[in-house]
C-alpha positions as CSV (number, residue, x, y, z in Angstrom):
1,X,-21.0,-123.8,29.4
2,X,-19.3,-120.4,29.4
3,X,-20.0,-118.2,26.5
4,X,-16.6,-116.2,24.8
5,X,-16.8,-113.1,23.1
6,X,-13.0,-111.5,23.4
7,X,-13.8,-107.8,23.5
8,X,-11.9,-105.7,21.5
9,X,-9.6,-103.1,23.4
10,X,-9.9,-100.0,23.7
11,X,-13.8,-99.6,23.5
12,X,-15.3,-96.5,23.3
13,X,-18.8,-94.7,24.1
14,X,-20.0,-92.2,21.3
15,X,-16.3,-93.0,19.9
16,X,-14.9,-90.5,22.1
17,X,-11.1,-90.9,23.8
18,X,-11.4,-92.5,27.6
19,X,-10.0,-90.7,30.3
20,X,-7.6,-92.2,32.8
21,X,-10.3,-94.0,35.2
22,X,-8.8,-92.4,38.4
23,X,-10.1,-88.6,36.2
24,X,-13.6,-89.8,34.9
25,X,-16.8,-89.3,36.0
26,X,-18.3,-92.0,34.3
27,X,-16.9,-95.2,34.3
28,X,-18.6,-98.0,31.4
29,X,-17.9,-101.7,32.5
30,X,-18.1,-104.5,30.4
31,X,-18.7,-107.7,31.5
32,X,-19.5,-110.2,28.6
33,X,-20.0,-113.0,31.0
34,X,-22.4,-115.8,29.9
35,X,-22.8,-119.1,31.5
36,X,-26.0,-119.4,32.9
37,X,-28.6,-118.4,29.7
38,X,-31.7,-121.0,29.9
39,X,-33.3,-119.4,26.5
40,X,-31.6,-117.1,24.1
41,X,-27.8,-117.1,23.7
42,X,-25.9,-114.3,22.8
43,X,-25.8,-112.1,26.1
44,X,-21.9,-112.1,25.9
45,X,-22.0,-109.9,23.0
46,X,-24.1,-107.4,24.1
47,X,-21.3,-105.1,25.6
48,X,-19.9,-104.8,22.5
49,X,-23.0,-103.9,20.8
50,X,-24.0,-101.5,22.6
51,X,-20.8,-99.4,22.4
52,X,-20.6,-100.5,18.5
53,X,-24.2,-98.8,18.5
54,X,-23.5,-95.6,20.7
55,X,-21.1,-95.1,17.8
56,X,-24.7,-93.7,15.9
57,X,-25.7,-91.3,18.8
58,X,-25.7,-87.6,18.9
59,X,-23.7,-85.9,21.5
60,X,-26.6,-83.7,22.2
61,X,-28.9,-84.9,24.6
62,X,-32.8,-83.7,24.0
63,X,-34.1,-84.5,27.3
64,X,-31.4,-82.5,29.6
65,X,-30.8,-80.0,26.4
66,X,-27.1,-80.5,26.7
67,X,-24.2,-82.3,25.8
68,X,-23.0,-83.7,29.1
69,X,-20.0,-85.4,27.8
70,X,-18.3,-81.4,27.2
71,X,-18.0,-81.3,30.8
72,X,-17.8,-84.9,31.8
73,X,-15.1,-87.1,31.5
74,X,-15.9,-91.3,30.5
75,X,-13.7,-94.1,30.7
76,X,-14.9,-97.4,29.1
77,X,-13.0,-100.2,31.2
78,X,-11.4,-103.2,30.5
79,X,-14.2,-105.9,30.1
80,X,-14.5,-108.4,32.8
81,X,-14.4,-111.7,30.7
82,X,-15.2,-115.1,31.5
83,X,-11.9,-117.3,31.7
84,X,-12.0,-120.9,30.2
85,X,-12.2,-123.7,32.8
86,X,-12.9,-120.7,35.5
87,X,-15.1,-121.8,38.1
88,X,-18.1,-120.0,38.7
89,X,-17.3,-118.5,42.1
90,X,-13.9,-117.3,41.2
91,X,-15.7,-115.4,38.1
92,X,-17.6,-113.8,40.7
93,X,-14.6,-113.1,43.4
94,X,-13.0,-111.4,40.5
95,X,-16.0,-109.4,39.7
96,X,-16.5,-108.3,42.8
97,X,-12.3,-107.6,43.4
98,X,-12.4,-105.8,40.2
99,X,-15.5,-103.5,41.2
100,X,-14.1,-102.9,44.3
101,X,-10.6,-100.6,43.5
102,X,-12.9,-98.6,41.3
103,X,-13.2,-95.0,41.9
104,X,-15.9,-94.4,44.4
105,X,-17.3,-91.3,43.1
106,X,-17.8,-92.0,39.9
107,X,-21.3,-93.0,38.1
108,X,-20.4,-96.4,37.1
109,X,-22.5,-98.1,34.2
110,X,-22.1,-101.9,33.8
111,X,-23.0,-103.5,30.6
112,X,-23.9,-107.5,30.7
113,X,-24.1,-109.9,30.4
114,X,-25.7,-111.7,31.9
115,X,-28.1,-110.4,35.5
116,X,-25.7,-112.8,37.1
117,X,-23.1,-110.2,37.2
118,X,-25.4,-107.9,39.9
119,X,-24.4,-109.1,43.1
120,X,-20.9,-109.4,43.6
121,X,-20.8,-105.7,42.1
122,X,-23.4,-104.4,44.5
123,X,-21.5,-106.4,47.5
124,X,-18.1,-104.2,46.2
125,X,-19.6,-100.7,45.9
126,X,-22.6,-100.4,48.5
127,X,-21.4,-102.7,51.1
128,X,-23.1,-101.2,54.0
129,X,-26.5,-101.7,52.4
130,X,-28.7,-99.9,50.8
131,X,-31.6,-100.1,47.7
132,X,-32.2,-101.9,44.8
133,X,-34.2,-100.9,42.2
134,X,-34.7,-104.1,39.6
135,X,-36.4,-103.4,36.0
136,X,-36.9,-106.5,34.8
137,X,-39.8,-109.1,34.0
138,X,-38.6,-111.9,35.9
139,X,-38.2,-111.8,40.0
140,X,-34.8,-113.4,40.2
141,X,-35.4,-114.7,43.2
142,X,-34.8,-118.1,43.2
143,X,-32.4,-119.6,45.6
144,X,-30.6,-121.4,43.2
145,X,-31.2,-122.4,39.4
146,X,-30.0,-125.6,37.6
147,X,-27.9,-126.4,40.5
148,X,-25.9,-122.6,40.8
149,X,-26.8,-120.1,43.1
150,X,-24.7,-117.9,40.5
151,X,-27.7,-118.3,37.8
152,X,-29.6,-115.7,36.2
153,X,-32.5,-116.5,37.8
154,X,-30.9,-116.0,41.9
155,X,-29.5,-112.5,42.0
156,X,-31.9,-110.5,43.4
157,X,-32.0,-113.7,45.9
158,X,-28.5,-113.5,46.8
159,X,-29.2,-109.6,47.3
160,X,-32.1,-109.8,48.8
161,X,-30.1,-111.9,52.2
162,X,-27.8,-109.8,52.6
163,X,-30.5,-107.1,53.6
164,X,-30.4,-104.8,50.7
165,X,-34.6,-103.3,50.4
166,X,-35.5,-104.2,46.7
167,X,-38.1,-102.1,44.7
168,X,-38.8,-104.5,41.8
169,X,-40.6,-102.5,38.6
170,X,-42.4,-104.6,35.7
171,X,-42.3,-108.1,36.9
172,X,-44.9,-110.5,35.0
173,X,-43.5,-113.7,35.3
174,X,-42.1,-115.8,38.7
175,X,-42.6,-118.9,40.4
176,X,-45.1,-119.7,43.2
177,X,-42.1,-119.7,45.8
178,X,-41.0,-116.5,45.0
179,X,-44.6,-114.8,44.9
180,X,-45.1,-116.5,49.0
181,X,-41.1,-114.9,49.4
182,X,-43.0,-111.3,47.8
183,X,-45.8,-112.2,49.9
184,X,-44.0,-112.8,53.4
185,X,-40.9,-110.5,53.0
186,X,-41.3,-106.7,54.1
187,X,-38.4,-105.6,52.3
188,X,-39.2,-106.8,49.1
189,X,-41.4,-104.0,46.8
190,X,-43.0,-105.6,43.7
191,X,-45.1,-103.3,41.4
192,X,-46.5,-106.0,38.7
193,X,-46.4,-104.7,35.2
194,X,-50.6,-105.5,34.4
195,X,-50.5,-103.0,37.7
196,X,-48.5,-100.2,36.3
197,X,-51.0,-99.7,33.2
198,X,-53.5,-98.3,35.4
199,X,-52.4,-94.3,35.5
200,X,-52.8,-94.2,39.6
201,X,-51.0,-97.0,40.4
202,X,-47.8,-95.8,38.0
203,X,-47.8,-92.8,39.6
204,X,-47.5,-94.7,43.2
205,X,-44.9,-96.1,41.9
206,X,-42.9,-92.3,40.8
207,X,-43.7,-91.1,44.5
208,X,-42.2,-94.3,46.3
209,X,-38.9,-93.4,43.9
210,X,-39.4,-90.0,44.9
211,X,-39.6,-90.5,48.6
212,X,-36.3,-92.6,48.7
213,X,-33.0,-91.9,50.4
214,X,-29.9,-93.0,50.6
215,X,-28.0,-95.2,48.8
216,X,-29.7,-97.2,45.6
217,X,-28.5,-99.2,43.0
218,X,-30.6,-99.2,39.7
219,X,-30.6,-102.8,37.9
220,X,-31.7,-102.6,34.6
221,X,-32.4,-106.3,32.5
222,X,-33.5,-105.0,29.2
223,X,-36.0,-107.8,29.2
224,X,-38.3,-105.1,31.8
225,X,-39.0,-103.4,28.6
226,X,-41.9,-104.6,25.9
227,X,-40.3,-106.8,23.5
228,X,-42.0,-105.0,20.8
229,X,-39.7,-102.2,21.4
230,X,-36.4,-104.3,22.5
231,X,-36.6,-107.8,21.6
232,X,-33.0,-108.5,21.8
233,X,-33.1,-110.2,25.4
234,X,-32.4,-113.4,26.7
235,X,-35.7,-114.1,28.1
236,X,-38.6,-112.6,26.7
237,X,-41.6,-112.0,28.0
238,X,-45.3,-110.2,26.9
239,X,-45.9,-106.5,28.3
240,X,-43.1,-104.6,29.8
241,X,-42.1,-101.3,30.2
242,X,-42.6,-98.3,27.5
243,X,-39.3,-96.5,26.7
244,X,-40.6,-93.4,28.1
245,X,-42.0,-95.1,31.3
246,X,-38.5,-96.4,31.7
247,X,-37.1,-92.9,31.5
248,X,-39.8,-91.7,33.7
249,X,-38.2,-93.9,36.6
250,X,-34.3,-93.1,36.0
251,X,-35.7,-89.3,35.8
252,X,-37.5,-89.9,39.0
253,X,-34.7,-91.3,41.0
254,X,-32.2,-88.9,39.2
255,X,-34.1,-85.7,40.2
256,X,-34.3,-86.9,44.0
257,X,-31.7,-85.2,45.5
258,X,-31.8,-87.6,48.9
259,X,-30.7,-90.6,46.7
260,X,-27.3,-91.3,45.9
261,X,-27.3,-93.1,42.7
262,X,-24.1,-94.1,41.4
263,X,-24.4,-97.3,40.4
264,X,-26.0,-98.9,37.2
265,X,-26.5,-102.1,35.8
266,X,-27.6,-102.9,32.3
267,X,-28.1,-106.5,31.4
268,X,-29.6,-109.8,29.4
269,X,-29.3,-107.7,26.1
270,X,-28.9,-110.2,23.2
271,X,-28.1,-108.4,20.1
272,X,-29.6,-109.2,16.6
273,X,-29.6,-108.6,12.8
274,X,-31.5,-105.3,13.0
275,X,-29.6,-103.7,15.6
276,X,-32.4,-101.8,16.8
277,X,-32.2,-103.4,20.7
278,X,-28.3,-102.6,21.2
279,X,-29.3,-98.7,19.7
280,X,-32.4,-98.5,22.4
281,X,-29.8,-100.0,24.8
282,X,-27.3,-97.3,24.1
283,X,-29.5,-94.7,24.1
284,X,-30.4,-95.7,27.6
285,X,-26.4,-95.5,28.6
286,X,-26.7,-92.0,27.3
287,X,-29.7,-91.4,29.2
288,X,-28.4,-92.9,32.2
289,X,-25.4,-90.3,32.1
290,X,-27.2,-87.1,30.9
291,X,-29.8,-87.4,33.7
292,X,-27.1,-88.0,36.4
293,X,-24.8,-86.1,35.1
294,X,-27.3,-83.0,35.0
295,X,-28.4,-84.0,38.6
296,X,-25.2,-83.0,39.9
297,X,-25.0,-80.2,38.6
298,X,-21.5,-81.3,35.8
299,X,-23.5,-78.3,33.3
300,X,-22.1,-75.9,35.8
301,X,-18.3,-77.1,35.3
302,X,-15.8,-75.5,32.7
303,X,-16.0,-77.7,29.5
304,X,-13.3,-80.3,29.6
305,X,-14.9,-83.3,29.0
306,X,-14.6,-86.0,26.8
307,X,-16.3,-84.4,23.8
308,X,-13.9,-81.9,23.8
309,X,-11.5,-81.6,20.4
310,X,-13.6,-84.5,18.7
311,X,-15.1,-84.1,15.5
312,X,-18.6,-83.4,15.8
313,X,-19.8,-83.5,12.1
């Protein structure tokens, strides 16, 4: 059963105006789709929440030293919603329709929803092929899940035969046929998160990131990180990612200049009561566009962002 959470309209990021999408350089895409969750419910709203949150950010960004959003412009989309009675694959086929008449040269940030939502967006913008890069504890690599190969448990499945290489970062939890699929499948990368607290082996993992090229899409379920720090997800799980670890890797594929990185997904948020996982959630949107933003060098560019006019007190 479909989860519905009408957005409201117009959303904004840091509660600044949107551009015209065909002007931005950041484009934020909402898609409060929800019809797959197996534990926590509450996916559909995390969209919402995490702009409602970005509301409490600074412009200023610490890590870059700048405000990127003086010389970049942002656009926060219409949200993708899920339509009663909809069938699953039509959800997707407008997904991916949707994704595809979007500007091709800006950084576009999805918000989920739930991981579902990955494919048919990949499929639209990197259709030649390319690299995933999946945060996340789970491997999603099931060929189908309670009957739908459109559950939150197949996408990286679903990417994974259609050639894309996959770099997967933090998993700690899977099932035996998708360790032998690991096992047996050159293309597929796994760096297991009991791994990555050894000091050598995390800094493997920065130089693979480093050494990329070409065309990657970073996948981001917010269920990669420790619960401790976010547990606002649909499907927790023990360990995970540090917050600065997870900057560490979008800073590591940001600064390599052979990678074109354009595409972002952030997913399986489920906000709660103390608000604290939508705010870390937001922060990483920020993150996400400061790093990029800084990458291509927008600090250069006369300021005529979105920031520009707004009240900054």
């Amino acid at each position: 059963m479909a989860k519905f959470a009408p957005m409201k309209s117009p959303m904004q990021f840091l509660s600044l105006p949107n551009a015209a999408p065909a002007e931005a350089d950041v484009l934020i895409l909402p898609v409060p789709h929800e019809q797959t969750v197996t534990y926590k419910a509450g996916t559909a709203n995390g969209p919402e929440a995490i702009l409602a949150a970005s509301e409490q950010l600074e412009f200023f960004e610490e890590d870059m030293a700048w405000c990127p959003l003086q010389q970049m412009k942002l656009a926060v989309l219409p949200a993708v919603e899920s339509v009663e009675g909809e069938p699953e694959e039509a959800f997707h086929r407008r997904l991916f329709e949707t994704v595809e008449q979007l500007p091709s040269d800006a950084l576009l940030i999805a918000l989920g929803g739930e991981h579902s939502i990955t494919p048919e967006m990949l499929f639209a913008r990197l259709p030649v092929g390319g690299t995933v890069v999946h945060i996340d504890a789970h491997a999603d690599l099931r060929p189908s899940y309670h009957s739908s190969i459109y559950n939150h448990a197949c996408p990286m499945h679903r990417i994974r035969a259609r050639g894309y290489q996959l770099i997967q970062i933090g998993i700690r939890s899977l099932h035996a046929n998708e360790a032998a699929q690991i096992e047996a499948d050159d293309g597929i990368t796994v760096w297991f998160d009991r791994a990555l607290q050894r000091p050598g082996v995390w800094q493997q993992l920065l130089d693979q990131l480093a050494s990329l090229s070409g065309p990657v899409w970073l996948s981001i379920d917010m269920d990669g990180f420790d619960p401790a720090l976010i547990a606002g997800v649909g499907t927790p799980q023990p360990g995970g990612l540090s917050w600065h670890q997870g900057l560490d890797l979008l800073q590591a594929l940001t600064a390599n200049r052979a990678v074109d990185l354009r595409n972002i997904d952030i997913v399986e948020l489920v906000p709660e009561p103390d608000r604290v996982s939508e705010m870390m959630a937001a922060k990483l949107v920020q993150k996400c566009i400061s790093y990029w933003g800084k990458s291509q060098g927008f600090e250069q560019r006369p300021a005529e962002g979105s920031q520009v006019g707004a009240d900054d007190e």
